[in-house]
N, CA, C and O atoms as a CHARMM CRD file, in Angstrom:
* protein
*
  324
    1    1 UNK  N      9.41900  -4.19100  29.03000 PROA 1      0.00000
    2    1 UNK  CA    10.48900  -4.13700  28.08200 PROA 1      0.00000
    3    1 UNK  C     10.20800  -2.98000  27.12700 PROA 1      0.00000
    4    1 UNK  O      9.02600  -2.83800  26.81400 PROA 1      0.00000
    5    2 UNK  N     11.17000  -2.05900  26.57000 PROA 2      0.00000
    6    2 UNK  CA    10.89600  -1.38900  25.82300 PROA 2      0.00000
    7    2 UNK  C     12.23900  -1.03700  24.48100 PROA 2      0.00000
    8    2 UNK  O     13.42900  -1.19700  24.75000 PROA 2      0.00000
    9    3 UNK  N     11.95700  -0.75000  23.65200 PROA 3      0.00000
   10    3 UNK  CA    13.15000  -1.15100  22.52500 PROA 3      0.00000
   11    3 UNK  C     12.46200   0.03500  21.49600 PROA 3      0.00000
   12    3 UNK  O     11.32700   0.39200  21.18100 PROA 3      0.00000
   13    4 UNK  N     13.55300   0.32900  21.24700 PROA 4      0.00000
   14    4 UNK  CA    13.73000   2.02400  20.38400 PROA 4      0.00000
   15    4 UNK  C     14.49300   1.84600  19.52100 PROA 4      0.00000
   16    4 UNK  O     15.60700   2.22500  19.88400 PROA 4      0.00000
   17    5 UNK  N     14.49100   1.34700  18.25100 PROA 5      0.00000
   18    5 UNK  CA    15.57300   1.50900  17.17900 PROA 5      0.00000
   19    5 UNK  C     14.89100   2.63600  15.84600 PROA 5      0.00000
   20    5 UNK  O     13.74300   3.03000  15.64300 PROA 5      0.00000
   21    6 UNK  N     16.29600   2.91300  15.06400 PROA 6      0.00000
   22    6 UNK  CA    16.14700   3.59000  14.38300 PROA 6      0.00000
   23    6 UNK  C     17.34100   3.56200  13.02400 PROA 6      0.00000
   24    6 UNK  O     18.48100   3.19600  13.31100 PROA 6      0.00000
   25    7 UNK  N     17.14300   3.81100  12.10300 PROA 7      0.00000
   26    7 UNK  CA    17.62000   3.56400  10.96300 PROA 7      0.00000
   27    7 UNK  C     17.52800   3.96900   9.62500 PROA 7      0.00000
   28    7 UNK  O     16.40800   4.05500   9.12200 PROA 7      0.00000
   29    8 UNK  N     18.91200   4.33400   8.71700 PROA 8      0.00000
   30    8 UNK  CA    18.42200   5.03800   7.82100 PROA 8      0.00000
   31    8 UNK  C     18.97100   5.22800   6.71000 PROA 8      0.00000
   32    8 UNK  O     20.10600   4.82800   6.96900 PROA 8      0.00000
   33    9 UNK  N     18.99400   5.56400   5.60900 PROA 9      0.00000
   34    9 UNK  CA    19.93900   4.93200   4.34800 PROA 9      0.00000
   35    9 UNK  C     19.47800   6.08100   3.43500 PROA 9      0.00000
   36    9 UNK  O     18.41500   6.69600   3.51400 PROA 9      0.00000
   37   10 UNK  N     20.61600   6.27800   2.43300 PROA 10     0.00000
   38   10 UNK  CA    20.30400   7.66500   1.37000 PROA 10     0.00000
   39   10 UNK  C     20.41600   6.75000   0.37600 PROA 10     0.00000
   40   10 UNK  O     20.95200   5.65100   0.51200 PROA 10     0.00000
   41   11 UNK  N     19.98300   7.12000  -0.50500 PROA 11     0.00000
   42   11 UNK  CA    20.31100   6.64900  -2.23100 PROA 11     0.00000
   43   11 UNK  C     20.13900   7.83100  -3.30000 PROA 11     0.00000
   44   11 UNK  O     19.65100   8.90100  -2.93700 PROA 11     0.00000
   45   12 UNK  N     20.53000   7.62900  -4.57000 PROA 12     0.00000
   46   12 UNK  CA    20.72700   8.30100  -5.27100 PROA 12     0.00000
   47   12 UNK  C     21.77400   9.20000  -6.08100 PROA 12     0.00000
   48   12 UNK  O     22.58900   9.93100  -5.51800 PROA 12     0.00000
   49   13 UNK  N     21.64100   9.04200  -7.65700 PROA 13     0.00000
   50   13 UNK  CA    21.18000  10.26800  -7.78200 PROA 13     0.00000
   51   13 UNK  C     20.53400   9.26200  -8.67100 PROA 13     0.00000
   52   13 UNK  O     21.24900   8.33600  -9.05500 PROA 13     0.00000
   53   14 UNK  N     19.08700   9.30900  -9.11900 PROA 14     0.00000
   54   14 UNK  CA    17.87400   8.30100  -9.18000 PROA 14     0.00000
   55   14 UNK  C     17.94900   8.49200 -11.08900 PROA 14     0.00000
   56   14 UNK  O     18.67900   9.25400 -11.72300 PROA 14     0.00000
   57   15 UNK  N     16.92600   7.51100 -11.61400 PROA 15     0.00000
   58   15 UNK  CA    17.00500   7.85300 -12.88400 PROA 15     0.00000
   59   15 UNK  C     15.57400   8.30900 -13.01500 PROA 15     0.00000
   60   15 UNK  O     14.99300   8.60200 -11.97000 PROA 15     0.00000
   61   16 UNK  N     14.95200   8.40500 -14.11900 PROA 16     0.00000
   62   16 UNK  CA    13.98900   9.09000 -14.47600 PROA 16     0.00000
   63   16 UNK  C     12.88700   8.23400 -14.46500 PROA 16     0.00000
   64   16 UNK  O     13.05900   7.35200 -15.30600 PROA 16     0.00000
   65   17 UNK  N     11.61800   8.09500 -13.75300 PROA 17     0.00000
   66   17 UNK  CA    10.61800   6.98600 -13.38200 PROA 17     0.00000
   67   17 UNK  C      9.57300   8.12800 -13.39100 PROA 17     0.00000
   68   17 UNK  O      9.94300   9.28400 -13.18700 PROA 17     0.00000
   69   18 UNK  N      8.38300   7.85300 -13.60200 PROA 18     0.00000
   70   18 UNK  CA     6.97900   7.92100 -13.93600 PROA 18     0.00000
   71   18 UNK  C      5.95200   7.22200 -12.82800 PROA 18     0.00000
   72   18 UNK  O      5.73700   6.03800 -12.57100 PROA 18     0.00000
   73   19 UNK  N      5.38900   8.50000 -12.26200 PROA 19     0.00000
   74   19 UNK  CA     4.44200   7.73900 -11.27000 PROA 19     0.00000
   75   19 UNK  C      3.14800   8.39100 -11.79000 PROA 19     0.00000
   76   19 UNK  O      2.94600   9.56800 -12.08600 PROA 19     0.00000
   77   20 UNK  N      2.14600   7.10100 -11.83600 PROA 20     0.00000
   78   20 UNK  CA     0.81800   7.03100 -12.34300 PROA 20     0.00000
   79   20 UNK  C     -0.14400   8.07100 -11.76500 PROA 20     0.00000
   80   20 UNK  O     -0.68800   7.83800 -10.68600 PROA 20     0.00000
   81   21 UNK  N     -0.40900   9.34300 -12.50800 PROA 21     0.00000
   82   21 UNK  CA    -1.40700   9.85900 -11.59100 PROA 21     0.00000
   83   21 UNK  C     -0.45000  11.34600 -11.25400 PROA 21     0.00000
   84   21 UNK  O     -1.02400  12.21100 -10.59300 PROA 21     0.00000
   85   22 UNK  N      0.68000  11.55500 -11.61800 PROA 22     0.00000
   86   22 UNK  CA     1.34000  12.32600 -10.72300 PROA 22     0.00000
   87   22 UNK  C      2.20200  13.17200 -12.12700 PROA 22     0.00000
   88   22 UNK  O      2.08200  14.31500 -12.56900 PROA 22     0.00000
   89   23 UNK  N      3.24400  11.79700 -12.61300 PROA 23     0.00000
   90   23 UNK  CA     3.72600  12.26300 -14.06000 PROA 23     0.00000
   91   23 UNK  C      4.78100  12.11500 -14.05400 PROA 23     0.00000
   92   23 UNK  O      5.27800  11.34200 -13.23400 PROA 23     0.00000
   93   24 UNK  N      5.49100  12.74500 -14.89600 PROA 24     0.00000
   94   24 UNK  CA     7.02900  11.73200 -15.09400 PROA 24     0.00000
   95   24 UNK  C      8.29500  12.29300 -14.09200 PROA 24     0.00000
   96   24 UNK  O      8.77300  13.34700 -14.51300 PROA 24     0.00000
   97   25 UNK  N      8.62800  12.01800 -13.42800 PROA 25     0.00000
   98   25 UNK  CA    10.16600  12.92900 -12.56700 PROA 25     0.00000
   99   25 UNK  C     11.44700  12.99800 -12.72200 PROA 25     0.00000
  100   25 UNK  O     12.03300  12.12800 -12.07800 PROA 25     0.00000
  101   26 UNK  N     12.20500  13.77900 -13.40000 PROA 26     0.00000
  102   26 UNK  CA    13.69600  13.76500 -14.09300 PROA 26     0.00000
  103   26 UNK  C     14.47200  13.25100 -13.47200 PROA 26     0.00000
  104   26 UNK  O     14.19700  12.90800 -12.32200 PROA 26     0.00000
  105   27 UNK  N     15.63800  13.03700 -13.98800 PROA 27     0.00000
  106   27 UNK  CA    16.45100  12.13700 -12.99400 PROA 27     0.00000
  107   27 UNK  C     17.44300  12.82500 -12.48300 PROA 27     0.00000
  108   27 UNK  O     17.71100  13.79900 -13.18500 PROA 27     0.00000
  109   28 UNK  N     18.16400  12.71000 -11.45600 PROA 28     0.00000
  110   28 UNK  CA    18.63800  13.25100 -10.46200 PROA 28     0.00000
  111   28 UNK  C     18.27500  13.51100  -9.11400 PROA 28     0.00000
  112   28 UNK  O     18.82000  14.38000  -8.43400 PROA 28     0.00000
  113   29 UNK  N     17.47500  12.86100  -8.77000 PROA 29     0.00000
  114   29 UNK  CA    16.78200  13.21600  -7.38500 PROA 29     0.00000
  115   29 UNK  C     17.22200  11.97600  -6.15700 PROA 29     0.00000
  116   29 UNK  O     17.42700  10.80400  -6.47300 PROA 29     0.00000
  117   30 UNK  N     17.29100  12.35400  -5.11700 PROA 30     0.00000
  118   30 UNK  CA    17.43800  11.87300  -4.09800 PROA 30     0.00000
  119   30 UNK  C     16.22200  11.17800  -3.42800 PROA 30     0.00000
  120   30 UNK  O     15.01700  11.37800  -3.58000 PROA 30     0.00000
  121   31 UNK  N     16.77900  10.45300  -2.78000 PROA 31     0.00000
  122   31 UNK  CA    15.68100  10.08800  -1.63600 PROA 31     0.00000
  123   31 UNK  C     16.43300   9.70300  -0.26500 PROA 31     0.00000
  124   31 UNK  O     17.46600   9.04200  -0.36900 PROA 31     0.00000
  125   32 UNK  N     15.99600  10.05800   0.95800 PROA 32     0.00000
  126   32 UNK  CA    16.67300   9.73200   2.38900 PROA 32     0.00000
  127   32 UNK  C     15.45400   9.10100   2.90200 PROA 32     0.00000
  128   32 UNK  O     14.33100   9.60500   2.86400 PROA 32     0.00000
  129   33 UNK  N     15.78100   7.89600   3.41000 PROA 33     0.00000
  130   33 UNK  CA    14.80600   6.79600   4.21600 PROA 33     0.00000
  131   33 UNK  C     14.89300   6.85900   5.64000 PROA 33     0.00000
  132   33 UNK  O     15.85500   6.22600   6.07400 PROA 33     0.00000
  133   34 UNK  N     14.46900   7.20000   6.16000 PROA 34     0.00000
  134   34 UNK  CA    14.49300   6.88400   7.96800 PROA 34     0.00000
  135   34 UNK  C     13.20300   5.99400   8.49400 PROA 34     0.00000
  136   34 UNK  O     12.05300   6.42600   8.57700 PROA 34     0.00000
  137   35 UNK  N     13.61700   4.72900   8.81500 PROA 35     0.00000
  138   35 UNK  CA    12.65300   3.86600  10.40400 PROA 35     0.00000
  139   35 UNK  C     13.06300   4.54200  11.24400 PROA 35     0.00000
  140   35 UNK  O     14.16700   5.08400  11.20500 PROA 35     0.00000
  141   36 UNK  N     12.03500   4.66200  12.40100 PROA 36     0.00000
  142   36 UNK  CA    11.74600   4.73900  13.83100 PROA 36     0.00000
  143   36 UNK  C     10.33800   3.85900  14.03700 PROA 36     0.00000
  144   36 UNK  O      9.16200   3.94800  13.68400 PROA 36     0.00000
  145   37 UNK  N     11.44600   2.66100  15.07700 PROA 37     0.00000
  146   37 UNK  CA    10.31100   1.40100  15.58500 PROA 37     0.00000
  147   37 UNK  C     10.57300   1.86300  17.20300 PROA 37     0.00000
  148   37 UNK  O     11.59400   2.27300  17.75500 PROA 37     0.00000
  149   38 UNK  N      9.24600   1.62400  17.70100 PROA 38     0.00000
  150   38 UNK  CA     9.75000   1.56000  19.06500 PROA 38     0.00000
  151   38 UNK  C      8.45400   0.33100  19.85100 PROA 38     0.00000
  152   38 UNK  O      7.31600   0.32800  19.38100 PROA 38     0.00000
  153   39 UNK  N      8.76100  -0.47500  20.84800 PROA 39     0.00000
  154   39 UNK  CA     7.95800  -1.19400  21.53300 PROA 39     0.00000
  155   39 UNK  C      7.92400  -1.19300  22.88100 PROA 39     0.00000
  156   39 UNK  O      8.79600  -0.94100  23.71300 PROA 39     0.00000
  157   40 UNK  N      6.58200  -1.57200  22.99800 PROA 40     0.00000
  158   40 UNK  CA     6.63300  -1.27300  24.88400 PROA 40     0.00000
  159   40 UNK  C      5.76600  -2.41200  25.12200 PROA 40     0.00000
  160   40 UNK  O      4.81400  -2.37700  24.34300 PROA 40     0.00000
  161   41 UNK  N      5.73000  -3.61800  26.07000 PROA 41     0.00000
  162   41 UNK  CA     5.53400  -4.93500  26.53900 PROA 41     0.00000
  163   41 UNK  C      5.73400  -4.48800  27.89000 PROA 41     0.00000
  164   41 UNK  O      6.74400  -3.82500  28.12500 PROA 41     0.00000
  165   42 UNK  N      4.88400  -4.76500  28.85700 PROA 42     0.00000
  166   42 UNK  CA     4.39000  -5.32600  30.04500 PROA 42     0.00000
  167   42 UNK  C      3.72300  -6.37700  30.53300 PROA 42     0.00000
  168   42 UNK  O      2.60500  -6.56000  30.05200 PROA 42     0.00000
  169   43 UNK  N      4.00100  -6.92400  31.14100 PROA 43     0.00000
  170   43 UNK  CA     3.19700  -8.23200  31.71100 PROA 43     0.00000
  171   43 UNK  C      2.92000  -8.11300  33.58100 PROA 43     0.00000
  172   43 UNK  O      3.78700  -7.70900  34.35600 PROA 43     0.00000
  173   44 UNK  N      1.87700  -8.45500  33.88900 PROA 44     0.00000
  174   44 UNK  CA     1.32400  -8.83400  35.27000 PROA 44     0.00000
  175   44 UNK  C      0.62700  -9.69600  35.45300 PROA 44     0.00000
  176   44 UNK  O     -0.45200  -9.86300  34.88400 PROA 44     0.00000
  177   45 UNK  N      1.13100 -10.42000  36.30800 PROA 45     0.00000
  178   45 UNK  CA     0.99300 -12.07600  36.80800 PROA 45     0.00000
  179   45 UNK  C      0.82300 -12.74700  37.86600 PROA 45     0.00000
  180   45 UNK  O      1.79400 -12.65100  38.61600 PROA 45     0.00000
  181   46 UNK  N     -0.08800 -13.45900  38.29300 PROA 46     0.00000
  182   46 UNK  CA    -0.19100 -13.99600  39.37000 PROA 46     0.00000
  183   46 UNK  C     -0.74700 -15.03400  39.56300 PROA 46     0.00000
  184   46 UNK  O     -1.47000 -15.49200  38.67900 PROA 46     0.00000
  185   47 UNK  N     -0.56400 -15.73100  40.82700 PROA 47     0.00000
  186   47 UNK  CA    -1.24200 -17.08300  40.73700 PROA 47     0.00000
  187   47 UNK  C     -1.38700 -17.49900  42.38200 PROA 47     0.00000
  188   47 UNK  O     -0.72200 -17.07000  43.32600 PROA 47     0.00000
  189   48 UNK  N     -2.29800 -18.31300  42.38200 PROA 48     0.00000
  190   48 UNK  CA    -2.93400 -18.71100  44.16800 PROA 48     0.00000
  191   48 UNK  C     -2.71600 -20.69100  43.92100 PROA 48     0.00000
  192   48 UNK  O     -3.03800 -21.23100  42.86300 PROA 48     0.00000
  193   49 UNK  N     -2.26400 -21.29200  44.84700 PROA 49     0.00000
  194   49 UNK  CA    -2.38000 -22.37800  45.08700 PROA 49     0.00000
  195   49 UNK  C     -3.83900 -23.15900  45.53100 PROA 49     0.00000
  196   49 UNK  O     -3.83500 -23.58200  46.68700 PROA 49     0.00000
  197   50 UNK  N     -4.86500 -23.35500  44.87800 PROA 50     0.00000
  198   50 UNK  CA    -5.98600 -23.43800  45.22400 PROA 50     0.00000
  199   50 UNK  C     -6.41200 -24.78800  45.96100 PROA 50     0.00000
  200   50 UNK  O     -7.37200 -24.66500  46.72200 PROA 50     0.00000
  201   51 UNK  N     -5.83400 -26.07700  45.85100 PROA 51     0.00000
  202   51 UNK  CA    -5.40300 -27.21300  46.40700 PROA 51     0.00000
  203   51 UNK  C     -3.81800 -27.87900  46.45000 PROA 51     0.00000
  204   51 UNK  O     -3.00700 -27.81900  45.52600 PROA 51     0.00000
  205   52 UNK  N     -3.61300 -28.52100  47.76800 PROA 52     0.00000
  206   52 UNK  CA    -2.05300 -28.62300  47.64000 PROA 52     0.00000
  207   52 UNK  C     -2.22800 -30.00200  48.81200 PROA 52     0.00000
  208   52 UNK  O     -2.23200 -29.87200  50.03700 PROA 52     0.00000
  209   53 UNK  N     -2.35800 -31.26100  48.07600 PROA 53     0.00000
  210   53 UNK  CA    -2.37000 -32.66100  48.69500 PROA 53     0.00000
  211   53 UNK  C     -1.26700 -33.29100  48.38900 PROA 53     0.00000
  212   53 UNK  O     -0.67900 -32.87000  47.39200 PROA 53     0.00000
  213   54 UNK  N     -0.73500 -34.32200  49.04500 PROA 54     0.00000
  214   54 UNK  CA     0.13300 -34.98900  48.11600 PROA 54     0.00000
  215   54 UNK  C      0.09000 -35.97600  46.95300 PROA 54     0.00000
  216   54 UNK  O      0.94500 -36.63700  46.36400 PROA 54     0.00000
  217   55 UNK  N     -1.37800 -35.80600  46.83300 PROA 55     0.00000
  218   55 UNK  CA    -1.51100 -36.77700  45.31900 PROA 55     0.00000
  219   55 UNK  C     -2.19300 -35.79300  44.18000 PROA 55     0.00000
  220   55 UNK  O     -2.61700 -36.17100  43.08800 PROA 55     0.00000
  221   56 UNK  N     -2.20100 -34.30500  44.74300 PROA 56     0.00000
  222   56 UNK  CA    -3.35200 -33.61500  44.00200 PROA 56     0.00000
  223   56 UNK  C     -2.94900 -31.65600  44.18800 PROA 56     0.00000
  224   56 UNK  O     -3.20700 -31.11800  45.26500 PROA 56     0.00000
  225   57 UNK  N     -2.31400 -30.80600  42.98700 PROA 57     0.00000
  226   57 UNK  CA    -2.36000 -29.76100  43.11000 PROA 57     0.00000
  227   57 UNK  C     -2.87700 -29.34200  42.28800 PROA 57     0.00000
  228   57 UNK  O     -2.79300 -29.89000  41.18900 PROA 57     0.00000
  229   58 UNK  N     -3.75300 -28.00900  42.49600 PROA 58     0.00000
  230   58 UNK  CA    -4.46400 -27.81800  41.65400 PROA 58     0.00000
  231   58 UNK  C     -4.27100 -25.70200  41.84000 PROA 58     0.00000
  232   58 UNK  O     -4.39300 -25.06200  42.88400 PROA 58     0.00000
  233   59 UNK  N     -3.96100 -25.16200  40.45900 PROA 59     0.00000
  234   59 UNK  CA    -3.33900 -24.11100  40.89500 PROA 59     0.00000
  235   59 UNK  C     -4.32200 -22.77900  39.62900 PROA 59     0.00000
  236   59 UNK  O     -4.62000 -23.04800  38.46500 PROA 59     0.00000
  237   60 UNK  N     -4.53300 -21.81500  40.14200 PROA 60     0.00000
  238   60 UNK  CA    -5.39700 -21.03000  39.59700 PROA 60     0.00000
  239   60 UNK  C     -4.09400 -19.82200  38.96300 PROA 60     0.00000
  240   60 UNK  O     -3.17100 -19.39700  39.65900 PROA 60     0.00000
  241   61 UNK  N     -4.30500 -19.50900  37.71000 PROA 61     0.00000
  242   61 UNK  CA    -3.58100 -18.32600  37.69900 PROA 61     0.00000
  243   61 UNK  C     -4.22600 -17.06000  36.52000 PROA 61     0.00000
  244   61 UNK  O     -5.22000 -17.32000  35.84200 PROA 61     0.00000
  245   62 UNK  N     -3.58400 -15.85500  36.42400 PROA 62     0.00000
  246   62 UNK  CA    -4.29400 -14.97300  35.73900 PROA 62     0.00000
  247   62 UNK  C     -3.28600 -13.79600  35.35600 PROA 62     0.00000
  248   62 UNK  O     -2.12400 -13.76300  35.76100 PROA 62     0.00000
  249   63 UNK  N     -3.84400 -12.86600  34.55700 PROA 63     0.00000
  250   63 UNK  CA    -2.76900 -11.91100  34.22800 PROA 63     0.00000
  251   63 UNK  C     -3.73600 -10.85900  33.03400 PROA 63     0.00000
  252   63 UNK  O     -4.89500 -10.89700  32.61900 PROA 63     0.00000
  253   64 UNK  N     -2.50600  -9.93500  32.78300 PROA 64     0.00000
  254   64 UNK  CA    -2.76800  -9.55700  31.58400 PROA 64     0.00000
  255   64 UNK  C     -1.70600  -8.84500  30.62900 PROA 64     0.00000
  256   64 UNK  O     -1.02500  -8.20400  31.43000 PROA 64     0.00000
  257   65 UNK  N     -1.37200  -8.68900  29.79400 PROA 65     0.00000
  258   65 UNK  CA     0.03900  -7.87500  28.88300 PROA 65     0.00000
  259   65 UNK  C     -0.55100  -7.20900  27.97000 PROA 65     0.00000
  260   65 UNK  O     -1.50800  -7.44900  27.23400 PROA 65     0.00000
  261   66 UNK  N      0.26600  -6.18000  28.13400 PROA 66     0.00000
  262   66 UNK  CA    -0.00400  -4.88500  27.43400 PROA 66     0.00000
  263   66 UNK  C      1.15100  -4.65800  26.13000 PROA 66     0.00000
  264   66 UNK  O      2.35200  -4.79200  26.36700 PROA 66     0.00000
  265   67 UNK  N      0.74200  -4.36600  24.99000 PROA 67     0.00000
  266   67 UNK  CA     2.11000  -4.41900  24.35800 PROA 67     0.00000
  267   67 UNK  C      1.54700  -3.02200  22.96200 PROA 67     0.00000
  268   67 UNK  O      0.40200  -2.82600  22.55300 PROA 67     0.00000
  269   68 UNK  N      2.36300  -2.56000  22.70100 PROA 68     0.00000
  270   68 UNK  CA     2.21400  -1.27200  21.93000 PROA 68     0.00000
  271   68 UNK  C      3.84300  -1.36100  20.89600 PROA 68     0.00000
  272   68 UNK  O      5.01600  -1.53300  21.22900 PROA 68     0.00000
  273   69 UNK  N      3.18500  -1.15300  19.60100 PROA 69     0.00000
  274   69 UNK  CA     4.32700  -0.97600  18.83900 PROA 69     0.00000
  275   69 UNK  C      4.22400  -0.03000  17.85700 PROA 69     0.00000
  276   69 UNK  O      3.37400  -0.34300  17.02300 PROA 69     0.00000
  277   70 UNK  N      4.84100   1.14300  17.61700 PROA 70     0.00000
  278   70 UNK  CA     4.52900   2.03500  16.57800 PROA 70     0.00000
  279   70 UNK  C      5.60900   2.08900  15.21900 PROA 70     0.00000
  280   70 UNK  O      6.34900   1.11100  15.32200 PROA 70     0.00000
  281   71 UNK  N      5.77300   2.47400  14.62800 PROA 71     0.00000
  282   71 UNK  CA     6.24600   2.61300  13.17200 PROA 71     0.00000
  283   71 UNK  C      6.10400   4.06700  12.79700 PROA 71     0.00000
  284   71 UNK  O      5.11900   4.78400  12.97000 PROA 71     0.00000
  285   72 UNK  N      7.72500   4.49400  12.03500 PROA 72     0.00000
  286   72 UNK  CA     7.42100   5.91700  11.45300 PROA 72     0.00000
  287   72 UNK  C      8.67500   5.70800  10.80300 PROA 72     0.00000
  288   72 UNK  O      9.78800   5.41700  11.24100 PROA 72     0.00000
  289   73 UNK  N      8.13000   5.97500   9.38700 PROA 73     0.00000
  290   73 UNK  CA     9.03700   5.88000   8.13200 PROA 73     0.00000
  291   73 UNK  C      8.59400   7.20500   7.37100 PROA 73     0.00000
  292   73 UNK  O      7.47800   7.62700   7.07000 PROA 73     0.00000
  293   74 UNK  N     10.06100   7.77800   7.13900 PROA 74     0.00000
  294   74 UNK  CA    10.20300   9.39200   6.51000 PROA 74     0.00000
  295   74 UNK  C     10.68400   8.93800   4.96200 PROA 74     0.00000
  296   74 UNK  O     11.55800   8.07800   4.85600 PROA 74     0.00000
  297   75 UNK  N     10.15500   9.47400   3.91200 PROA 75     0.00000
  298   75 UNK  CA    10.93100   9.49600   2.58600 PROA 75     0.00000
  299   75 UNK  C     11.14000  10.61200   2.27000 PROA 75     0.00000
  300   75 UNK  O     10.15900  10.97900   1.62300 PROA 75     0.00000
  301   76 UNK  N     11.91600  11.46200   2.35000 PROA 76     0.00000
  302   76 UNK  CA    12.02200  12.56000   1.82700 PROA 76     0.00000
  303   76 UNK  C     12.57500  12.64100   0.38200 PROA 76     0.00000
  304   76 UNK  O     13.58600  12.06700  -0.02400 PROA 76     0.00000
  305   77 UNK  N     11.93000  13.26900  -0.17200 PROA 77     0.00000
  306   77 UNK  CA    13.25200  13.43300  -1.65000 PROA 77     0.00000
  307   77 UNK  C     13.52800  14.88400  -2.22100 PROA 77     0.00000
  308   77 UNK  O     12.94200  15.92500  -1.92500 PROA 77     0.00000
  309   78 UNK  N     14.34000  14.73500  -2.91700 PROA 78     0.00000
  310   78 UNK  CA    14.77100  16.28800  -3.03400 PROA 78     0.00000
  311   78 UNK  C     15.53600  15.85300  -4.73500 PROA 78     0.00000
  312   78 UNK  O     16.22600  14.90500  -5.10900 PROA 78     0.00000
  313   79 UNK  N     14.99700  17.06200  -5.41900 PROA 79     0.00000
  314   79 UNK  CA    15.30900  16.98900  -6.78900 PROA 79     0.00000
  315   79 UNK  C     16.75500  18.09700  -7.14700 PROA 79     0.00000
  316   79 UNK  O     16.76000  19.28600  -6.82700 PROA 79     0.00000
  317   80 UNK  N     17.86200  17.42300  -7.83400 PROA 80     0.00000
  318   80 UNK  CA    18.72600  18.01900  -7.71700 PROA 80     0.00000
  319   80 UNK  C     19.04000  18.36900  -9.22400 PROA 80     0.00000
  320   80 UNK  O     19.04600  17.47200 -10.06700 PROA 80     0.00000
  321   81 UNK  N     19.31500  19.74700  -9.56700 PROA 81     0.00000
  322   81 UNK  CA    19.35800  20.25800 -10.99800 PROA 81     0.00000
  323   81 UNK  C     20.87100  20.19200 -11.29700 PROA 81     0.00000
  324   81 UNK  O     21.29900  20.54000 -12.39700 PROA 81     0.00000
C-alpha cells in the first residue's frame, strides 16, 4: 500500500510577536505551510499445515512487514513592507 498526501494553507498578514533568542518581528509578514506525508506498507505471508486430523489441526505460520513513513513540513515566511 502506498499513500501520498499533501497539503497546505497561507495565513496572514501576522501581527507583531517576539521570538526568544532571535528578537522582535514587525507585523505584516506571511507565512505558507505545506505537509507532504507519504507511506509505504508491505506485508509477506505464509503458512504450512503442519498436522491435519479430524480431531486435531495444528498450523505453523510466519511473515514479515515492512512499513516506512516520512514527513516534510515547509514554513516559509516572507515579511511584507
Amino acid at each position: 500500500m502506498y499513500v501520498d498526501t499533501t497539503d497546505g494553507h497561507r495565513t496572514g498578514p501576522l501581527p507583531a510577536f517576539t521570538i526568544p533568542g532571535v528578537g522582535t518581528i514587525p507585523p505584516g509578514g506571511n507565512i505558507d505551510a505545506k505537509v507532504d506525508t507519504k507511506q509505504f506498507t508491505a506485508t509477506l505471508m505464509g503458512g504450512y499445515r503442519v498436522i491435519d486430523t479430524p480431531q486435531f489441526t495444528l498450523d505453523a505460520l510466519g511473515g514479515a512487514r515492512i512499513w516506512h513513513l516520512s514527513n516534510n513540513v515547509n514554513l516559509p515566511g516572507a515579511l511584507v513592507q
